[in-house]
Backbone as numpy.savetxt, mean C-alpha at the origin, in Angstrom:
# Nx Ny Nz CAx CAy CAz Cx Cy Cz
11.12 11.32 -7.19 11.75 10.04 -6.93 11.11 8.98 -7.83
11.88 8.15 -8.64 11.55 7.26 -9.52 12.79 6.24 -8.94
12.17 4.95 -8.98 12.43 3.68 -8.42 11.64 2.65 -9.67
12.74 1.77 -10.48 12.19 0.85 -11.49 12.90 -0.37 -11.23
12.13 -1.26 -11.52 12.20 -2.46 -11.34 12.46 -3.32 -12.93
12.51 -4.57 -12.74 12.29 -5.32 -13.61 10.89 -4.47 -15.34
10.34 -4.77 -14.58 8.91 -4.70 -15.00 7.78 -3.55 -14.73
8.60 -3.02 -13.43 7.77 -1.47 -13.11 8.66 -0.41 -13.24
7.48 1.03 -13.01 8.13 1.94 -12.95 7.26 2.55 -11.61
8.02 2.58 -10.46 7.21 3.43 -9.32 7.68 4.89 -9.00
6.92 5.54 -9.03 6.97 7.21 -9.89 5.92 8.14 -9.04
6.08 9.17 -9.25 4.96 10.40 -8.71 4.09 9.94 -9.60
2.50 10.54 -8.90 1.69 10.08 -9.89 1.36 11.43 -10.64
0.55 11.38 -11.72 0.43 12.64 -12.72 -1.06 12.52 -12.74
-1.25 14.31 -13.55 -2.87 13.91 -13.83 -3.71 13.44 -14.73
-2.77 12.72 -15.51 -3.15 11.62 -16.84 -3.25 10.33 -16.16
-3.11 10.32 -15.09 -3.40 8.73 -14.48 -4.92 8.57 -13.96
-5.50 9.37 -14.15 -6.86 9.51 -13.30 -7.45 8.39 -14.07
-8.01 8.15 -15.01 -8.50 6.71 -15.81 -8.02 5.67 -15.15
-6.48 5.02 -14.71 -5.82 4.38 -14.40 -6.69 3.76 -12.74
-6.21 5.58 -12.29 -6.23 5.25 -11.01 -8.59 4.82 -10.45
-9.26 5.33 -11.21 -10.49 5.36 -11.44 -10.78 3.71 -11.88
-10.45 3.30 -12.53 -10.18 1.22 -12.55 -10.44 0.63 -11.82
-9.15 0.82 -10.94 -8.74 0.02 -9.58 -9.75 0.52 -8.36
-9.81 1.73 -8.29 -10.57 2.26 -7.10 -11.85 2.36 -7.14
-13.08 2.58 -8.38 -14.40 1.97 -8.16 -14.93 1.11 -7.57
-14.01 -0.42 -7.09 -14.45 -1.49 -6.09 -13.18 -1.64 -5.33
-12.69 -1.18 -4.56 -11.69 -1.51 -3.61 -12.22 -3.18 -3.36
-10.94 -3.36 -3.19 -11.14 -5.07 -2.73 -11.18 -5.66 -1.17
-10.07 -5.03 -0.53 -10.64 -5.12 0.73 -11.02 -3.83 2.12
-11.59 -3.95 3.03 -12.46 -3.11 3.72 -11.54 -2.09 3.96
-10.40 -2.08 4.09 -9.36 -1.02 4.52 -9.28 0.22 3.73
-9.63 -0.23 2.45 -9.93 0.62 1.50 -10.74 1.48 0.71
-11.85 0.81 1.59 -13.64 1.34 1.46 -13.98 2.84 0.96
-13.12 3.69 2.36 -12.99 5.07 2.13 -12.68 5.58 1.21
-11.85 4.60 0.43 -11.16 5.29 -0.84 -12.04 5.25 -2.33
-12.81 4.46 -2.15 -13.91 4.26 -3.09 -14.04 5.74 -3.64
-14.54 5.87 -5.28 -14.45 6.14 -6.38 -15.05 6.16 -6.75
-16.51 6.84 -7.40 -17.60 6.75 -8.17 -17.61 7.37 -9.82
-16.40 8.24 -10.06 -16.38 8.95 -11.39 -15.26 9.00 -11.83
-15.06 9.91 -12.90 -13.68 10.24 -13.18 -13.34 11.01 -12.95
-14.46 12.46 -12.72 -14.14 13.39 -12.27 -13.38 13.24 -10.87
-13.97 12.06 -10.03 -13.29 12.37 -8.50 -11.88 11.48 -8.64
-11.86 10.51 -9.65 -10.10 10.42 -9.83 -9.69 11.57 -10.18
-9.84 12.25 -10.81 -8.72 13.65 -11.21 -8.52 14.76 -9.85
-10.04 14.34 -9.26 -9.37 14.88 -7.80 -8.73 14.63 -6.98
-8.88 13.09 -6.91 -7.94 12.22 -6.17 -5.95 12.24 -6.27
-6.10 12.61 -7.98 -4.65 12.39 -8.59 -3.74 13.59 -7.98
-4.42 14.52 -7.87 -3.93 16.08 -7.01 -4.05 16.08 -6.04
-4.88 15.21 -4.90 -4.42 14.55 -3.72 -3.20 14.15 -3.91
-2.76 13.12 -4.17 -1.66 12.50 -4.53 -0.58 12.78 -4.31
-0.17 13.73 -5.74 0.16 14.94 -5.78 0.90 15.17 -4.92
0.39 16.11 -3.69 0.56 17.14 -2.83 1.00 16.21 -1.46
0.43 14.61 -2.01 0.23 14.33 -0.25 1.57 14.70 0.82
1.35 14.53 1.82 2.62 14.63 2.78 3.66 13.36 2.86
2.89 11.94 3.04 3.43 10.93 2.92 4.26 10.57 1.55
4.81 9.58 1.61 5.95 8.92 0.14 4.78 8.19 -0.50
4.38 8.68 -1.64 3.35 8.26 -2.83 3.87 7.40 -3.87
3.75 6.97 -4.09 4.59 5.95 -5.60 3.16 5.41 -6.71
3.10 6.20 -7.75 1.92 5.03 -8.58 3.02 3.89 -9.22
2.46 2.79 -9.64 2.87 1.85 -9.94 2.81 1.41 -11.22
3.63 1.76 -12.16 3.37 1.96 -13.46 3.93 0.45 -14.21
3.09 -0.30 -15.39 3.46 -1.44 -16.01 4.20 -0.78 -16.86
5.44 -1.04 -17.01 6.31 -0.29 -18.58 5.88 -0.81 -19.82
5.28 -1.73 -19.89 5.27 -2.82 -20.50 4.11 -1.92 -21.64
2.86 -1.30 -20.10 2.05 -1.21 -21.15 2.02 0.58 -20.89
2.53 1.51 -20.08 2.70 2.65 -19.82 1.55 2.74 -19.12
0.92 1.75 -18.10 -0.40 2.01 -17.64 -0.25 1.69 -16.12
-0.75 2.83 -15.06 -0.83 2.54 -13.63 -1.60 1.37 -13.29
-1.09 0.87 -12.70 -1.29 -1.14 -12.19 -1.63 -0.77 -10.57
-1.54 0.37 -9.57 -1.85 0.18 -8.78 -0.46 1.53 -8.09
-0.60 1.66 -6.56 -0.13 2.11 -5.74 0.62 1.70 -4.37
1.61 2.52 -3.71 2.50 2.45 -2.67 2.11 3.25 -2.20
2.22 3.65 -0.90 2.33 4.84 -0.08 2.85 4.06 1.14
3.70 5.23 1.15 4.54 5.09 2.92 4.47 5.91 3.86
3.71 5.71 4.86 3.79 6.69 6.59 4.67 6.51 7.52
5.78 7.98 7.16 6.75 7.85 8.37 6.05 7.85 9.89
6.56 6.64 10.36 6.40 6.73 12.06 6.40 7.99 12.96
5.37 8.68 13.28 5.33 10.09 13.87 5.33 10.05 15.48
4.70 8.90 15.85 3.97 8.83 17.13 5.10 9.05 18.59
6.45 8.58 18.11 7.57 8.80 19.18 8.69 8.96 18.63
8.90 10.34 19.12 10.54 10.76 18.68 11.33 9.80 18.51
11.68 8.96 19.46 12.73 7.61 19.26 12.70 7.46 17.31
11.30 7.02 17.18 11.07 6.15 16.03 10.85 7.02 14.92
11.02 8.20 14.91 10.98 8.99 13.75 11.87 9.05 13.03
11.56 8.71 11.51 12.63 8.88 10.23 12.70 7.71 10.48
12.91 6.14 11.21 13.37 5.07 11.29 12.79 4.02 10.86
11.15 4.55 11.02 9.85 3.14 11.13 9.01 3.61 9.86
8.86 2.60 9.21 8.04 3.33 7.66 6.75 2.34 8.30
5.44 2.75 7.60 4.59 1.52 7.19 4.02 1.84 6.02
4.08 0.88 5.12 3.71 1.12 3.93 2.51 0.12 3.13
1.83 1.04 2.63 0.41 0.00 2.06 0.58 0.43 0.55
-0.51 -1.03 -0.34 -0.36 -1.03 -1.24 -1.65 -1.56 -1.38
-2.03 -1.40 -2.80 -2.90 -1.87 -3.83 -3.00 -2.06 -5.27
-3.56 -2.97 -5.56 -3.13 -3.14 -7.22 -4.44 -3.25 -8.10
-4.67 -2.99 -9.04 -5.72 -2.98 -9.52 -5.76 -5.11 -9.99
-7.41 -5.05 -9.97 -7.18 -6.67 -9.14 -6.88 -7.25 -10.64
-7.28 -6.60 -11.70 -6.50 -7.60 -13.08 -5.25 -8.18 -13.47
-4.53 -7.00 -12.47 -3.16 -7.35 -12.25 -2.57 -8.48 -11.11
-3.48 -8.80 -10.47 -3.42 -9.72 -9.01 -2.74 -11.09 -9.77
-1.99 -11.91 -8.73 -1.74 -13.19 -8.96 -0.37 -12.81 -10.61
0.34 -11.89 -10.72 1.42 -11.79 -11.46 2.80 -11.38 -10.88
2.55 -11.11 -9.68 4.19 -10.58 -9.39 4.25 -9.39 -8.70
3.37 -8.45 -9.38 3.72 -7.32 -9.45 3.72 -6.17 -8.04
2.64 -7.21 -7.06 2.94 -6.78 -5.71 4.32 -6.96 -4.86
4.38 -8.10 -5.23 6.02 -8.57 -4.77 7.07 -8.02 -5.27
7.35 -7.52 -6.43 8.10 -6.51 -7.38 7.93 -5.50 -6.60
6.56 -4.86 -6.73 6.98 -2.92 -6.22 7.45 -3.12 -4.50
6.47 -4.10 -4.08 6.74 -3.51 -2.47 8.28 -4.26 -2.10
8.90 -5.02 -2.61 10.18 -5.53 -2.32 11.07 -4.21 -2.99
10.75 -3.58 -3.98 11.30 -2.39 -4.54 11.56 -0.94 -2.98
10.20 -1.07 -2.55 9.75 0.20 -1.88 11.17 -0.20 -0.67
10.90 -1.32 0.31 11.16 -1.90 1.59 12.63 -1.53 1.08
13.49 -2.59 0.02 14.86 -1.82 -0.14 14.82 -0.49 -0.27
14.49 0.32 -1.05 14.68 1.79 -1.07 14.17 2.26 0.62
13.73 1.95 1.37 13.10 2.38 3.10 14.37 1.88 3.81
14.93 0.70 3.45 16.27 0.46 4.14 17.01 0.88 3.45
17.65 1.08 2.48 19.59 1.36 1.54 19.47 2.79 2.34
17.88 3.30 1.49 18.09 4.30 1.44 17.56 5.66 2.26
16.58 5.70 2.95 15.91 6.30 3.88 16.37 5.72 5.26
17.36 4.42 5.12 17.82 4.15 6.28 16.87 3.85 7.58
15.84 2.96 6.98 14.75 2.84 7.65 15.65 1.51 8.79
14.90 1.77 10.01 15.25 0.91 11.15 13.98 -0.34 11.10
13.09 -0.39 10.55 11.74 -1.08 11.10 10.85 -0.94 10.08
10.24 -1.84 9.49 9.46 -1.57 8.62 8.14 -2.68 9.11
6.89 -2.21 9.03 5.70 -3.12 9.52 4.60 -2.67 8.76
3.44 -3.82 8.70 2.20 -3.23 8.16 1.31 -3.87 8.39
-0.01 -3.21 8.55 -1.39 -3.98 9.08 -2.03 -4.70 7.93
-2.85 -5.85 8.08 -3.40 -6.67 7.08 -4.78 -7.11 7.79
-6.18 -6.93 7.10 -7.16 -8.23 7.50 -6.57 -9.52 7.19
-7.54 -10.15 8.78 -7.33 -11.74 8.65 -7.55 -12.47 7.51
-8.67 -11.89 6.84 -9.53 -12.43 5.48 -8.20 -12.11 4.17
-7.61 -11.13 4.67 -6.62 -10.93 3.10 -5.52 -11.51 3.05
-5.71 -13.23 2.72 -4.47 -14.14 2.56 -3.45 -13.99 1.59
-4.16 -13.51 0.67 -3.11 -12.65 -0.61 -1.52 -11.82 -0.03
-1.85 -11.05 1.08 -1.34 -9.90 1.67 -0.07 -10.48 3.07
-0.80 -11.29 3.01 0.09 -12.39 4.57 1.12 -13.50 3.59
0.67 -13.68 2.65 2.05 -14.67 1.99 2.70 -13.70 1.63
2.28 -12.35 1.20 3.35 -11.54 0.33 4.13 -10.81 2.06
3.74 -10.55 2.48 4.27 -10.12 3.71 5.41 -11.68 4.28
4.89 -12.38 4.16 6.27 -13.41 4.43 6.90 -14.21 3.47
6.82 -13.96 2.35 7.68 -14.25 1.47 8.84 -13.05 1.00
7.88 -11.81 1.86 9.49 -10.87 1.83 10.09 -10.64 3.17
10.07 -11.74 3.78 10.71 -12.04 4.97 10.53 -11.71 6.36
9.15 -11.06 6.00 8.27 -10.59 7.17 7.94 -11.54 8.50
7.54 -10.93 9.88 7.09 -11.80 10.41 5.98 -11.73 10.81
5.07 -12.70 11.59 3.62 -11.77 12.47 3.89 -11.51 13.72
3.89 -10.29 14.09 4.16 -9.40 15.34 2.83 -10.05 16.17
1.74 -9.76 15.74 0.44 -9.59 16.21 -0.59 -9.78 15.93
-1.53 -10.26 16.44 -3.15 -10.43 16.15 -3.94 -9.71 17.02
-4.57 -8.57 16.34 -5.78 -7.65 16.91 -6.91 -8.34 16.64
-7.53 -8.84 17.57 -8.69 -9.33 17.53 -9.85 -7.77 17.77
-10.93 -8.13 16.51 -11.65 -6.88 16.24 -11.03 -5.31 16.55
-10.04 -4.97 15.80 -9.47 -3.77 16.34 -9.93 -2.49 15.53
-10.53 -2.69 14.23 -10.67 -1.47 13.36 -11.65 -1.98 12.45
-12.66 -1.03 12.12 -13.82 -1.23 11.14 -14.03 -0.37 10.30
-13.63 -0.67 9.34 -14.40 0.27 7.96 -15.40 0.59 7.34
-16.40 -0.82 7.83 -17.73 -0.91 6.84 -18.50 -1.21 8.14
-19.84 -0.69 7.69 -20.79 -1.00 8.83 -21.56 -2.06 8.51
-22.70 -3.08 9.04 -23.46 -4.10 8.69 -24.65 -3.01 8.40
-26.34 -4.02 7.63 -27.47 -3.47 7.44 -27.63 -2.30 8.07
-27.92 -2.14 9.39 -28.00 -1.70 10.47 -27.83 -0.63 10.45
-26.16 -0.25 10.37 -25.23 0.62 10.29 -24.31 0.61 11.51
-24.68 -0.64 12.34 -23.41 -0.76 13.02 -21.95 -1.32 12.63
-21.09 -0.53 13.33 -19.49 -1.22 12.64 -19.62 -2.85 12.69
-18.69 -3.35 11.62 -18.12 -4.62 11.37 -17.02 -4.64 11.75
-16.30 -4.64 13.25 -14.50 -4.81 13.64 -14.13 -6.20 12.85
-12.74 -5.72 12.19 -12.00 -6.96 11.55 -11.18 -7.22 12.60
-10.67 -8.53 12.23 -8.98 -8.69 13.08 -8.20 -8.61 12.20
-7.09 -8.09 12.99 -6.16 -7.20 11.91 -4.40 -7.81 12.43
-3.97 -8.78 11.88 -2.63 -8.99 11.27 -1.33 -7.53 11.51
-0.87 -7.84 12.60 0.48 -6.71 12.16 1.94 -8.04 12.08
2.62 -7.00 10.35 4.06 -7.66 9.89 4.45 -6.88 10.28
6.18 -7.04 10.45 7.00 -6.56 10.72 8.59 -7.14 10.19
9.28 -6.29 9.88 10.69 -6.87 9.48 11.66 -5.62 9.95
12.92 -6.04 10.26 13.75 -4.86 10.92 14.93 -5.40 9.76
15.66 -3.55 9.24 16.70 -3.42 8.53 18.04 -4.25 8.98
18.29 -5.41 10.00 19.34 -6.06 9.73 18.74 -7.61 9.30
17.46 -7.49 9.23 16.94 -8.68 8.70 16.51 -9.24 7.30
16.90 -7.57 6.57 16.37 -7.63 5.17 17.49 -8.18 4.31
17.08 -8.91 3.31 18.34 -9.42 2.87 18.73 -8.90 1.43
């Protein structure tokens, strides 16, 4: 599945992206992403065959411009209740941060959300955000999102000195397929 935009190309990822994807993921930017941290190149090329294979809808995020991965999509079909299966996507993203402040988040994930409604016939589309990631809450309502919710301390990624958890509060969007325009 290839989905292009203006300016992108969101695509399976390959194993020539490992450089690409090794960029962006040496410092994840915010805590949600910690786990995903990156120390070599060798473990991007392992990562890229993760990818690959995963079970979920993968998309790298390719600049045409320059033929170079700018970052990632991934979408998790709703499993948790029959009702909502095949209907409810949630989908996260990241961009490598050189690319931040150009568009290009608003491009792919307004790309992804139509293709989850035309075409996967998605009923519900939502996604979790830290309070701290204001970047992520305008782009979530400038594509017409709303805020469902505020989890006060609900999930921790990183621990303090110590090694006890740091709970964030965590932001849930939400937008439903007769609301997308």
């Amino acid at each position: 599945m290839i989905i292009e935009t203006e300016r992108l190309k969101l695509r399976p990822f390959k194993t020539e992206d490992a450089k690409d994807l090794f960029e962006y993921l040496k410092e994840p930017l915010v805590h949600c992403f910690a786990s995903m941290k990156i120390n070599t190149i060798e473990e991007a090329e392992k990562e890229i065959l993760n990818r690959i294979k995963e079970e979920c809808i993968y998309f790298a995020v390719e600049l045409k411009s320059e033929k170079k991965v700018i970052g990632e999509i991934w979408v998790n079909p709703e499993s948790d209740e029959e009702i909502n299966k095949d209907t409810v996507f949630s989908p996260c993203w990241m961009l490598n941060k050189a690319y931040h402040g150009k568009g290009y988040a608003y491009e792919s994930v307004y790309a992804i959300f139509d293709y989850l409604f035309k075409e996967r016939n998605a009923r519900r589309i939502y996604i979790y955000t830290e309070d701290y990631n204001i970047p992520c809450q305008k782009l979530c309502k400038k594509l017409g999102m709303r805020q469902e919710a505020l989890y006060k301390e609900f999930i921790s990624f990183i621990n303090d000195r110590e090694g006890s958890p740091i709970y964030e509060n965590t932001y849930e969007f939400a937008i439903l397929k007769k609301e997308w325009k």
